[in-house]
N, C-alpha and C positions, 0 to 999 in steps of 0.2 A: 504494500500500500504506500501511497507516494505521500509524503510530507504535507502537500498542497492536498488534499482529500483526508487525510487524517484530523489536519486544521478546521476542514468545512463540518465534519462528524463533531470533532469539539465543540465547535460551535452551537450547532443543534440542540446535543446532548445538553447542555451546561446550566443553562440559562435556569438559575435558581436551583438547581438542583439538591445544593445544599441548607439547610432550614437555619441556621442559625445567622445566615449573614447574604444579602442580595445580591452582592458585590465575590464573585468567587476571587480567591488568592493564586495566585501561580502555581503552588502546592497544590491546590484541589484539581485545579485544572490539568495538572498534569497527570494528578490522580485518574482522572476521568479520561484522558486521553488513552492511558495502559488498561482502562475497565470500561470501554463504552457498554456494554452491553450490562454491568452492573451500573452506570450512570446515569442509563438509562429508565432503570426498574427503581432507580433514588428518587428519580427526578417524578416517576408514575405514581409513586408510594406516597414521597412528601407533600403532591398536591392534595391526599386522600386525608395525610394524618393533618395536615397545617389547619382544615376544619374543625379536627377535635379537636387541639391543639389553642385554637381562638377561643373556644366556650369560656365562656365565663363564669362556670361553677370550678374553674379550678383554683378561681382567684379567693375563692370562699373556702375550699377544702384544703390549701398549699396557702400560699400568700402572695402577695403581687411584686415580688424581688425577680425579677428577669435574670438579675446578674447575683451569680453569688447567695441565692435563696432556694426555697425550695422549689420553685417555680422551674427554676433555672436547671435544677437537678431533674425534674418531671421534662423538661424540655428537652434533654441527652439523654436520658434512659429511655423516655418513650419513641422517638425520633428512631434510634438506634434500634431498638424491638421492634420496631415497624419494619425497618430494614431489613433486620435479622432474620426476619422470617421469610424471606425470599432469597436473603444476599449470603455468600460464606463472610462468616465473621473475621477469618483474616483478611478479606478485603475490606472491609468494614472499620479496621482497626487500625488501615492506613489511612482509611479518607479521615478516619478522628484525629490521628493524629496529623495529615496533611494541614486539619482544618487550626488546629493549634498552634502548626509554627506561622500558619498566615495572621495567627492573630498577636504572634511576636513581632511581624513586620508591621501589622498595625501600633501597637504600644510604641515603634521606634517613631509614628509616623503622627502619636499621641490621636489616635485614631479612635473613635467609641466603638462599643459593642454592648447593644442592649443598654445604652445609657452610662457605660465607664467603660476605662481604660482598662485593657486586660494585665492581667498581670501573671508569675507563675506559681504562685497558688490557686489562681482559677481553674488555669490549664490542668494541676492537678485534681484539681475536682471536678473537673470533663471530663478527662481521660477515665477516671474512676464510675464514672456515672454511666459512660460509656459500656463498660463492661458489664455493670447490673443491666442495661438494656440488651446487650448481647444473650448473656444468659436468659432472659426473659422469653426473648423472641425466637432464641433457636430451638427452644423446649416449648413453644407452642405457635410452630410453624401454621396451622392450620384455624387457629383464633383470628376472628372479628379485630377490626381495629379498637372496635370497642372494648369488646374484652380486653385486650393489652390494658390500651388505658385504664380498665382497672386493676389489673395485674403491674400495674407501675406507680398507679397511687397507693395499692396496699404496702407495697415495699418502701416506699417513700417514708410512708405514716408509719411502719416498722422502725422505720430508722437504717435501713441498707443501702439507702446514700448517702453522699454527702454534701454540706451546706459550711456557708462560712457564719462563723458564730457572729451572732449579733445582738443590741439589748431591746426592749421594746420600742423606741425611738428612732431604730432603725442603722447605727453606732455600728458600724464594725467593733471587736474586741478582738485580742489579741487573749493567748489562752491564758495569762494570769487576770482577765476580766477586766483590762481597763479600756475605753473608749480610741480608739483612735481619733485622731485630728483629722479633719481635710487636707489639711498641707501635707499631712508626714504621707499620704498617698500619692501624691503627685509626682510622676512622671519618675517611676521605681519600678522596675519590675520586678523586684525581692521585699516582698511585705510584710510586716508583724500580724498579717492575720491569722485567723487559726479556724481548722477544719474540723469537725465535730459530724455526729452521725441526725441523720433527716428526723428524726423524732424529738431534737432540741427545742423545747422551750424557748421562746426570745423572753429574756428577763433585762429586771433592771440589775 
């Protein structure tokens, strides 16, 4: 296959195909170039889940933290379990992490996602999140997207993901419980946040 019709196939395939950001990164893209035919079943899947995915009872059951909350953990493991149940999860495990280091070229580029700056304790908590979604969806190939969805909030509300600890105000904390600043977040991609499991409490 010639270079010039490879590019036109990327093209095609691409466009959105990944949920968590409009704009795909060179990493995914190339992701997608070496697995059109998985990029393709991303791109058929994620128009399916990004419906459930918008409802607004999960803002009531989870919380409304995109970045860094449970929401955000619900948004990787179910995305991913939607995938998984069509996709092999070693390829699944590159476009996660494809999707990660594009979001290191964004933090260089002080770029948002989901309303902040990524940083690499998020990425740890994607990649993690990631893999409760893998697990989910490759053990119920043959489930509803529905059902996922609740096969990813039950785990959620177990606590088998993960979230960045925060107070009810909304405070990142670092794990000896004190607040973080806005400044001390700025433009770092090594943070004093701290990772705790999906069933945490937001306290004061």
């Amino acid at each position: 296959m010639s270079l010039a019709l490879k590019t036109i196939i990327l093209l095609f395939i691409c466009v959105n195909c990944f949920p968590q950001t409009s704009q795909l990164s060179k990493y995914e893209k190339r992701w997608a170039l070496w697995h059109p035919l998985a990029a393709m079943k991303v791109k058929k899947i994620n128009k399916r889940a990004a419906v459930i995915y918008n409802q607004k009872d999960l803002l009531l059951l989870l919380d409304n933290y995109g970045s860094g909350g449970k929401l955000d953990a619900f948004r990787h493991a179910f995305f991913m379990a939607a995938f998984a149940t069509q996709i092999k999860i070693k390829k699944l495990r590159k476009l996660g992490m494809a999707h990660e280091k594009g979001n290191y070229r964004q933090f260089l580029r002080s770029a948002t996602e989901e309303g902040e700056i990524p940083d690499s304790l998020a990425s740890v908590m994607d990649l993690q999140n990631n893999e409760l979604g893998f697990v989910i969806g490759s053990a119920n190939k043959d489930s509803s997207l529905v059902s996922i969805k609740t096969l990813v909030l039950q785990d959620i509300i177990a606590g088998k993901a993960l979230i960045m600890k925060r107070n009810k105000r909304g405070e990142y904390l670092n794990c000896d419980n004190v607040p973080l600043k806005k400044t001390s977040l700025e433009k770092k991609w090594s943070l004093p946040k701290c990772l705790v499991a999906s069933d945490y409490p937001y306290a004061d």
